[in-house]
DSSP file (Angstrom, degrees, kcal/mol; ACC not computed):
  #  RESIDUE AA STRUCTURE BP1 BP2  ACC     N-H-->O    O-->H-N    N-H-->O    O-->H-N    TCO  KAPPA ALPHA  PHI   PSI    X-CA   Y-CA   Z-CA
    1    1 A X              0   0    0      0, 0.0     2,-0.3     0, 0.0    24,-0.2   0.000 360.0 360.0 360.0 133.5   12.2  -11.6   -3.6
    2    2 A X  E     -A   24   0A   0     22,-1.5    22,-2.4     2,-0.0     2,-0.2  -0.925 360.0-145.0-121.6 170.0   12.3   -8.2   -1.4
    3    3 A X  E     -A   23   0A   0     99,-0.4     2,-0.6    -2,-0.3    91,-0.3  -0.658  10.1-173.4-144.8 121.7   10.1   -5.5   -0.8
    4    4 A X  E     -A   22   0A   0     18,-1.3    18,-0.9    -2,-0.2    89,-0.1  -0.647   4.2-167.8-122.2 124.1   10.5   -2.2   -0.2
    5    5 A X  E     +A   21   0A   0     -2,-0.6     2,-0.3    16,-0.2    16,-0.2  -0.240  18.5 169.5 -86.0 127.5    7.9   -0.1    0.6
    6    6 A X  E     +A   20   0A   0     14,-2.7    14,-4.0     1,-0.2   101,-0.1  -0.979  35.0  66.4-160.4-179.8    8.6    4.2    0.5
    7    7 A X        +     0   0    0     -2,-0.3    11,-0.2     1,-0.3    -1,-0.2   0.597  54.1 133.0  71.7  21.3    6.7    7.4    0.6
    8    8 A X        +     0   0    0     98,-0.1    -1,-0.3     9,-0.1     2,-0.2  -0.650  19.6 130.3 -90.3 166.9    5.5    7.7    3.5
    9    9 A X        -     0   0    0     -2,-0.2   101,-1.5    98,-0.1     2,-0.3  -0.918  55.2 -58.5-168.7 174.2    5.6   11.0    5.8
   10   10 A X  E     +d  110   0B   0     -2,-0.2     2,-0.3    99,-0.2   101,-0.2  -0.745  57.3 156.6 -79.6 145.6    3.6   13.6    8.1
   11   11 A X  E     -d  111   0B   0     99,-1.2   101,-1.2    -2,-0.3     2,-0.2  -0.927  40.4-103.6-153.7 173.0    1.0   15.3    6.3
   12   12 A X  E >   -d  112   0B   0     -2,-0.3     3,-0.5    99,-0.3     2,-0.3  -0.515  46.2 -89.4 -88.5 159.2   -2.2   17.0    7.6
   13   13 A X  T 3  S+     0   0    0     99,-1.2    72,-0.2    -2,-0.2     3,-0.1  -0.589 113.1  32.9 -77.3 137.6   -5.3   15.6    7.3
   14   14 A X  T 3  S+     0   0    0     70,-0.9    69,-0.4     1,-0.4    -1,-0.2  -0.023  98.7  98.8 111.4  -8.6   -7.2   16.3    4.2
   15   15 A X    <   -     0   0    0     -3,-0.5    69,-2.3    68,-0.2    68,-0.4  -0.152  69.9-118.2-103.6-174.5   -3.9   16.4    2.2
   16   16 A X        -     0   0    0     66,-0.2     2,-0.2    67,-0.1    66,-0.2  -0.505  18.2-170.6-114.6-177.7   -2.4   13.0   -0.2
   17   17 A X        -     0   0    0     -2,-0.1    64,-3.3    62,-0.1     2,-0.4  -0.775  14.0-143.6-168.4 139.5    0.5   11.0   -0.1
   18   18 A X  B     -E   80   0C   0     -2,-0.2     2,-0.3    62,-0.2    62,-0.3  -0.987  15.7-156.7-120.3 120.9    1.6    8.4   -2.9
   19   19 A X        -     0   0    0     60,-2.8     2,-0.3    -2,-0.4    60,-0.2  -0.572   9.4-171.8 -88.0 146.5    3.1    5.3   -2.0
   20   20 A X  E     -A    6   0A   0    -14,-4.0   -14,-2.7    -2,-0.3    58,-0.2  -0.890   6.6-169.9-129.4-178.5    5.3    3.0   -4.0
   21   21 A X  E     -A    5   0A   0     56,-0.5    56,-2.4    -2,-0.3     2,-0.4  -0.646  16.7-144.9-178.8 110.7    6.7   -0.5   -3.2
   22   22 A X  E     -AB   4  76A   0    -18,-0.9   -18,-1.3    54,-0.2     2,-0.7  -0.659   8.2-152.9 -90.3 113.8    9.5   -2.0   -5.6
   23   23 A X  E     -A    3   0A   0     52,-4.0     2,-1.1    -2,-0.4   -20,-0.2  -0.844  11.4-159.8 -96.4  95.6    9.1   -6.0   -6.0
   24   24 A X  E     +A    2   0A   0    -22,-2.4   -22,-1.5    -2,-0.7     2,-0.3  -0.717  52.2  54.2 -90.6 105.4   12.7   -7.2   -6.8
   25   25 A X  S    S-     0   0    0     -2,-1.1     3,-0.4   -24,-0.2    -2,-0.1  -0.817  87.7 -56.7 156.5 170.4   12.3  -10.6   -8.5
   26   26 A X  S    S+     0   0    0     -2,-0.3    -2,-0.0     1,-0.2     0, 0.0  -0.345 104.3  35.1 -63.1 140.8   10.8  -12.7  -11.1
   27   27 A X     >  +     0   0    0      4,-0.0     4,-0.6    -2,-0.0     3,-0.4   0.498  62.3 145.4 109.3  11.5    6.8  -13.1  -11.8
   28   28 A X  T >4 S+     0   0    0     -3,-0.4     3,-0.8     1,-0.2    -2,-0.1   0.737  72.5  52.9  -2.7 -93.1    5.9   -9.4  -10.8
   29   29 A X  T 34 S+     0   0    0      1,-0.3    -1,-0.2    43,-0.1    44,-0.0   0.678 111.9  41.2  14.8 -68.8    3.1   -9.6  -13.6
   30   30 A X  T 34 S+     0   0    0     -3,-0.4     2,-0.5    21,-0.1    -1,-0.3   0.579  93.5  98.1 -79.1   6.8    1.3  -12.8  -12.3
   31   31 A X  S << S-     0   0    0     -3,-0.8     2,-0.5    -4,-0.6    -4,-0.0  -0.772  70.2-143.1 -79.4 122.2    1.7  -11.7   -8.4
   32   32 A X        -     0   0    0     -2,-0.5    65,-3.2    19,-0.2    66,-0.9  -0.937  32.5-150.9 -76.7 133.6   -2.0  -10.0   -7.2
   33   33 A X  E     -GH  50  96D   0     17,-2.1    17,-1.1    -2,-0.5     2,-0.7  -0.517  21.1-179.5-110.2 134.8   -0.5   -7.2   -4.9
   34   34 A X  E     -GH  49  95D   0     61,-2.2    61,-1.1    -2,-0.3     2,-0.7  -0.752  18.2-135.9-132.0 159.8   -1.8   -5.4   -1.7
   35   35 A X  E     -GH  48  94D   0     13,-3.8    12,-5.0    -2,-0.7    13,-1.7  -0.949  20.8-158.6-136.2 153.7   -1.0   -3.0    0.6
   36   36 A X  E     -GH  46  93D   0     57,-4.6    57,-0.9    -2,-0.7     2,-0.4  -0.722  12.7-152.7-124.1 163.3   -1.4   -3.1    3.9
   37   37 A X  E     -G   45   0D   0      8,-1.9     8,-1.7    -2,-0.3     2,-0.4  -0.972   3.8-171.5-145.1 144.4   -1.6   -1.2    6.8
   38   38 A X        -     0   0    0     -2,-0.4    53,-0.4     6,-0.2     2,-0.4  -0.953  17.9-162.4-140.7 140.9   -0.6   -2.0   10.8
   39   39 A X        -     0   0    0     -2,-0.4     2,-0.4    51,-0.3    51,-0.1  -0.926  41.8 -88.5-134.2 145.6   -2.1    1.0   13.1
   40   40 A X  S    S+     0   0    0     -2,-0.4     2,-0.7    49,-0.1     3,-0.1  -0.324 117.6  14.3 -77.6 114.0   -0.2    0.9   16.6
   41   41 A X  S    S+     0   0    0     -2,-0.4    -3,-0.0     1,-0.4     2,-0.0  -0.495 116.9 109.0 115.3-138.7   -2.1   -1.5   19.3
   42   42 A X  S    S-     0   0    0     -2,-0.7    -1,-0.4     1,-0.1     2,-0.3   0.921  76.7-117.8-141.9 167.3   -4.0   -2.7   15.9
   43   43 A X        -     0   0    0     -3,-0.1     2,-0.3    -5,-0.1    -4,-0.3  -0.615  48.8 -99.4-109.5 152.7   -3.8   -6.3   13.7
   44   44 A X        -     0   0    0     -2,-0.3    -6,-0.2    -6,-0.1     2,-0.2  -0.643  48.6-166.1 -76.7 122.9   -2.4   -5.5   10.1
   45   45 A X  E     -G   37   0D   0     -8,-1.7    -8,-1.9    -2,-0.3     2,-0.4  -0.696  23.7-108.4-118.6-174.8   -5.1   -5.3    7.6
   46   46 A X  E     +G   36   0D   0     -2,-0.2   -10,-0.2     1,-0.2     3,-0.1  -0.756  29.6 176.8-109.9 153.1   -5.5   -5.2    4.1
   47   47 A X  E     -     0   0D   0    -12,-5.0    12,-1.4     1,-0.4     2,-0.2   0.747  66.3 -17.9-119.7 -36.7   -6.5   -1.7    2.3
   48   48 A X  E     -GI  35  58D   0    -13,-1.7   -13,-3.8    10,-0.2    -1,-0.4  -0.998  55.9-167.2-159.6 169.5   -6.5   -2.4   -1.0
   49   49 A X  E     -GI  34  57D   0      8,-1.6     8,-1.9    -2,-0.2     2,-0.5  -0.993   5.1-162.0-149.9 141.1   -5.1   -5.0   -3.8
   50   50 A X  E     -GI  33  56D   0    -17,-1.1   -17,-2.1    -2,-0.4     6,-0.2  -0.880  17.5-130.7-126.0 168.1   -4.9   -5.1   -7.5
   51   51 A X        -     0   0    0      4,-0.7   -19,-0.2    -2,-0.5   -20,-0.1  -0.482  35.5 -90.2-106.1 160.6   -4.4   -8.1   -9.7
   52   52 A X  S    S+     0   0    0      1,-0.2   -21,-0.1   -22,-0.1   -20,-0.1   0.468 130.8  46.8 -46.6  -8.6   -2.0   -8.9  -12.6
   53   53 A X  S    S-     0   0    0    -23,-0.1    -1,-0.2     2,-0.1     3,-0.1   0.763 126.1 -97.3-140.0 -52.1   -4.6   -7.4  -14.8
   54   54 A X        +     0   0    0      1,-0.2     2,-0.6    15,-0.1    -2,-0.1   0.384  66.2 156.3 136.8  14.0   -5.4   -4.1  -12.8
   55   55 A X        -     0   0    0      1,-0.1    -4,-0.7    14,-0.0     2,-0.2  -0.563  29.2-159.7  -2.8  77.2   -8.4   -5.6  -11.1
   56   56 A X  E     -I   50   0D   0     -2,-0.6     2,-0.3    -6,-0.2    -6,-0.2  -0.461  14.8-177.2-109.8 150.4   -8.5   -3.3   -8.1
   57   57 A X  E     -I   49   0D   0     -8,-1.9    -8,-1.6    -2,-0.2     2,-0.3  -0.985  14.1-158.5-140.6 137.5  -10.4   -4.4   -4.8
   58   58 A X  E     -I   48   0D   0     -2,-0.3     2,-0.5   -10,-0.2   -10,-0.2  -0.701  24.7-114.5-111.9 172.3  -10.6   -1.9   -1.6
   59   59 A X    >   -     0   0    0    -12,-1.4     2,-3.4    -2,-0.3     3,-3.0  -0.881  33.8-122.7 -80.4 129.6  -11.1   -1.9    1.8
   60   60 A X  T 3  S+     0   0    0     -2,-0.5   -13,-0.1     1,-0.3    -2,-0.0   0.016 109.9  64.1 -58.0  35.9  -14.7    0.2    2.9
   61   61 A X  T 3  S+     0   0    0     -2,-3.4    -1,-0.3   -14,-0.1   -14,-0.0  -0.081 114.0  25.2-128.1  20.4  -12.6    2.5    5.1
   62   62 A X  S X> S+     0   0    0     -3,-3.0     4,-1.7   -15,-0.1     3,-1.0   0.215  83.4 128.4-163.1  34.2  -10.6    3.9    2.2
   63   63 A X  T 34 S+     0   0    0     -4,-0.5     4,-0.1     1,-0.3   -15,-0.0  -0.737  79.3  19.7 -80.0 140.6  -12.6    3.6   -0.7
   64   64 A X  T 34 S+     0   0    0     -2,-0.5    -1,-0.3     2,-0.4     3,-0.1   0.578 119.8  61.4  78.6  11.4  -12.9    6.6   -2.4
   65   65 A X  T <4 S+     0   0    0     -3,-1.0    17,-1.9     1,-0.2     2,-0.3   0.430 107.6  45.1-124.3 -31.5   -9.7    8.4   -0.8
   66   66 A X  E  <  -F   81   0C   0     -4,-1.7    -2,-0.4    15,-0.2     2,-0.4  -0.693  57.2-176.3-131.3-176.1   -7.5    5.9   -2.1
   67   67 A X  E     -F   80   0C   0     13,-1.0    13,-1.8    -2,-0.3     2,-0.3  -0.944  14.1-150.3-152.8 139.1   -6.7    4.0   -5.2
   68   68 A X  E     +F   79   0C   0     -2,-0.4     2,-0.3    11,-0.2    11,-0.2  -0.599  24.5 169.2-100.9 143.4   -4.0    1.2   -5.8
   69   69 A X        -     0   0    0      9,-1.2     2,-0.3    -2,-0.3     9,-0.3  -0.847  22.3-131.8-158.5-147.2   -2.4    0.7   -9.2
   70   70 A X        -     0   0    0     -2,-0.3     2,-0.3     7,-0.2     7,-0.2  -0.996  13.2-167.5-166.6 131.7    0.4   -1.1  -10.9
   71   71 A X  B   > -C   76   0A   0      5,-1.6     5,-2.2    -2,-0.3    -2,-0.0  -0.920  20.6-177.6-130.9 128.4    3.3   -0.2  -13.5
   72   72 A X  T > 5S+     0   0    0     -2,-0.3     3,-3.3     2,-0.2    -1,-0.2   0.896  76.5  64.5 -89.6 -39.5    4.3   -4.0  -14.4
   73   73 A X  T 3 5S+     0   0    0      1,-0.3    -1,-0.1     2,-0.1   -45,-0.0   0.660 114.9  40.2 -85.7 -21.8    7.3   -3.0  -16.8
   74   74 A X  T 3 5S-     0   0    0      2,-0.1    -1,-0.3   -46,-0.0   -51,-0.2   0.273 101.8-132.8-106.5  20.0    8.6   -1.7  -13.5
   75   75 A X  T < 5 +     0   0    0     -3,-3.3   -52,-4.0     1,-0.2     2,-0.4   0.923  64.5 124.2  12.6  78.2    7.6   -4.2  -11.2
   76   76 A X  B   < -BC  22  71A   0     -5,-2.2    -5,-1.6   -54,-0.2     2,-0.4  -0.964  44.2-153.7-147.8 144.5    6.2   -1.4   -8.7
   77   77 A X        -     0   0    0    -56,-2.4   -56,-0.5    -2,-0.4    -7,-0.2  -0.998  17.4-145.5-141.7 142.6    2.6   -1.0   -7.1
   78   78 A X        -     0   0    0     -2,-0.4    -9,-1.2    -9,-0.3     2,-0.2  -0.410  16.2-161.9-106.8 162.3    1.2    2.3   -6.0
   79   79 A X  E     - F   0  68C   0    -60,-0.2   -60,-2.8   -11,-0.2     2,-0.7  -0.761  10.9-161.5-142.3 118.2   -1.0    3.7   -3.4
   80   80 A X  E     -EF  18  67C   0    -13,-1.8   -13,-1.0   -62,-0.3     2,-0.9  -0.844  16.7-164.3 -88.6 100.3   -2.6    7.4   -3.9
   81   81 A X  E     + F   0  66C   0    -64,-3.3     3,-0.5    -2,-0.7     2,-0.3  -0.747  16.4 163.7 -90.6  84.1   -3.6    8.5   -0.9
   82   82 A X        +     0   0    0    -17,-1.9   -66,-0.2    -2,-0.9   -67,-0.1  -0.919  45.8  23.1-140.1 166.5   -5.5   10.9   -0.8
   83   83 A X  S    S-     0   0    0    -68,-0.4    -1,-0.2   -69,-0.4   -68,-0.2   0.738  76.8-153.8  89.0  -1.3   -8.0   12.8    1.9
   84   84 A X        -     0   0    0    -69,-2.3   -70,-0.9    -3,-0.5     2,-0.3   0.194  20.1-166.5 -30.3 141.8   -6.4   11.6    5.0
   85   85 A X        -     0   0    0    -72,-0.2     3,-0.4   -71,-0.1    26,-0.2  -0.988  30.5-119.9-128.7 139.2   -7.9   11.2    7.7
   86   86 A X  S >  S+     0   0    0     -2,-0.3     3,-1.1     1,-0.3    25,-0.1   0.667 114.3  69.7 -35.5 -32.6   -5.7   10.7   11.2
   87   87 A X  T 3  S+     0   0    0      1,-0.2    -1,-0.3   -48,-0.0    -3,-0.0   0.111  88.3  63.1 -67.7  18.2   -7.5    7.4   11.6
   88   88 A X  T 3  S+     0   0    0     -3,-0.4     2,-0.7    21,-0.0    -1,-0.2   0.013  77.6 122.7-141.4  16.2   -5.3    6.3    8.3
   89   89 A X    <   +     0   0    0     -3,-1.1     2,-0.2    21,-0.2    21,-0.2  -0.911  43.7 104.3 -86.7 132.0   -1.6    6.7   10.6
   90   90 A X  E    S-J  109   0E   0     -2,-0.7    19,-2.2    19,-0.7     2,-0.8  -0.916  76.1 -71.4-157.0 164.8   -0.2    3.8   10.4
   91   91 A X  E     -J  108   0E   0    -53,-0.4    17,-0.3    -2,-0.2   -52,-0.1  -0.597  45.9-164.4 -55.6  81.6    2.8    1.3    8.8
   92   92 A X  E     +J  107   0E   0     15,-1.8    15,-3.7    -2,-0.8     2,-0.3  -0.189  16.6 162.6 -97.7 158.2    2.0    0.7    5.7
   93   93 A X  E     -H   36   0D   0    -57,-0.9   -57,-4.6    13,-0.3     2,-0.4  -0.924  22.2-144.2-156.5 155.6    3.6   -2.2    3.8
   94   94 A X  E     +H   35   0D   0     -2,-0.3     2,-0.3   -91,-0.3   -59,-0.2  -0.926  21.3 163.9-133.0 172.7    2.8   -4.2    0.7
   95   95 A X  E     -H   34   0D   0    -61,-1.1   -61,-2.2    -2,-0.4     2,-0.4  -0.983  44.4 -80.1-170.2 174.7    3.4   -7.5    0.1
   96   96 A X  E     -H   33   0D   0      3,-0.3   -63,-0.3    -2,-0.3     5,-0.2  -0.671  23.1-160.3 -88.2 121.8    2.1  -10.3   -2.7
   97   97 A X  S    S+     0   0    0    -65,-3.2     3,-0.2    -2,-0.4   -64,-0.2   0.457  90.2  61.7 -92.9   0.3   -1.5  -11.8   -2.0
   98   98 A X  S    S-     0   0    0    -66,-0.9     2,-0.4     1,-0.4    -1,-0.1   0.993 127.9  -0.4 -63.5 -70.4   -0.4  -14.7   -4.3
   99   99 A X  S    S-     0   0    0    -67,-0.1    -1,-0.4     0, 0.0    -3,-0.3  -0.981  90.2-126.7-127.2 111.9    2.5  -16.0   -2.4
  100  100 A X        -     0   0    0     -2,-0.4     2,-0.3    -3,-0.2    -3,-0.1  -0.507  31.2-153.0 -79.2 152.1    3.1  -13.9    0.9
  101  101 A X        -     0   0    0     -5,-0.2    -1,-0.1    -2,-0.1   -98,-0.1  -0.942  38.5 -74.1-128.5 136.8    6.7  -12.5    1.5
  102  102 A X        -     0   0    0     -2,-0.3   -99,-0.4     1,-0.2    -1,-0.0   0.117  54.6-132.4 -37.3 122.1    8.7  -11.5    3.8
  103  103 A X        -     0   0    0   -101,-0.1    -1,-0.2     2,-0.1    -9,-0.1   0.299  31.6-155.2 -80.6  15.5    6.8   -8.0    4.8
  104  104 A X        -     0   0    0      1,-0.1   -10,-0.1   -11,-0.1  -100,-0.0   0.437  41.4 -51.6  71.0 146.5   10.0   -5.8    4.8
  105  105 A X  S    S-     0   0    0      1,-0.1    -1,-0.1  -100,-0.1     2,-0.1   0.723  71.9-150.3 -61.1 -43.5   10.3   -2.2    7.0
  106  106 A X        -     0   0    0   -103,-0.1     2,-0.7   -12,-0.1   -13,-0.3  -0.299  16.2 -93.8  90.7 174.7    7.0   -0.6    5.7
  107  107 A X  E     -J   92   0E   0    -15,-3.7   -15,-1.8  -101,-0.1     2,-0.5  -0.968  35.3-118.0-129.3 141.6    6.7    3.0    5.4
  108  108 A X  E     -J   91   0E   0     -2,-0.7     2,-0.6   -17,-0.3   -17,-0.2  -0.593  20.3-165.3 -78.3 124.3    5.2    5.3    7.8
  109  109 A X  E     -J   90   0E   0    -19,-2.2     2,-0.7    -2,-0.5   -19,-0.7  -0.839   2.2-173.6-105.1  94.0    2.2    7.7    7.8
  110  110 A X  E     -d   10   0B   0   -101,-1.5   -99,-1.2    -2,-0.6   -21,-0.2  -0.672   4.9-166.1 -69.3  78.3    1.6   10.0    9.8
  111  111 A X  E     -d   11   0B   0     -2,-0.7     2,-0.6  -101,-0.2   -99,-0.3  -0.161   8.4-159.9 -20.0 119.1   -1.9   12.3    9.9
  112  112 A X  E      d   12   0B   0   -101,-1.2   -99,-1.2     1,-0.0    -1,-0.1  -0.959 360.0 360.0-107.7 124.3   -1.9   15.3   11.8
  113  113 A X              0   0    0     -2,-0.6  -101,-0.1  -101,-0.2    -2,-0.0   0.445 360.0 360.0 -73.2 360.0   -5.6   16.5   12.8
């Protein structure tokens, strides 16, 4: 199974970005999915995850800017970013909170304030 993680970019702060990340392999469906975030000197954390069922869970430092979703028929999970704030540049990556997977290039966000 890979995954590859895209959309990311410079934007100003206040403005969106939508991420995707394409799960190539069997059991998509039954996977719960996250995205993740690595900010430079910083440990990788989680920002948000939805479930096979659409069951969405966030992190308090982007709830309400950002929302995670899911198209199973295309095994792809979203992140709608919007409301940046410069504090939100980072490498963002997704990866399976079911069975973790190799975490794959990530895509980069940049904020400019």
């Amino acid at each position: 199974v890979q995954l590859q993680a895209s959309g990311g970019g410079l934007v100003q702060a206040g403005r969106s970005l939508r991420l995707s990340c394409v799960y190539s392999g069997g059991g998509f469906s039954f996977n719960t999915m996250g995205w993740y975030r690595q900010a430079p000197g910083k440990q990788r954390e989680l920002v948000a995850s939805v479930t096979g069922g659409g069951s969405r869970n966030y992190a308090d430092s982007v709830k309400g800017r950002f929302t995670i979703s899911r198209d199973n028929s295309k095994n792809t999970v979203y992140l709608q970013m919007s409301s940046l704030k410069p504090e939100d540049k980072a490498v963002y990556y997704c990866n399976s909170k079911t069975a973790a997977m190799n975490w794959g290039q990530g895509t980069v966000v940049t904020v400019s304030s």
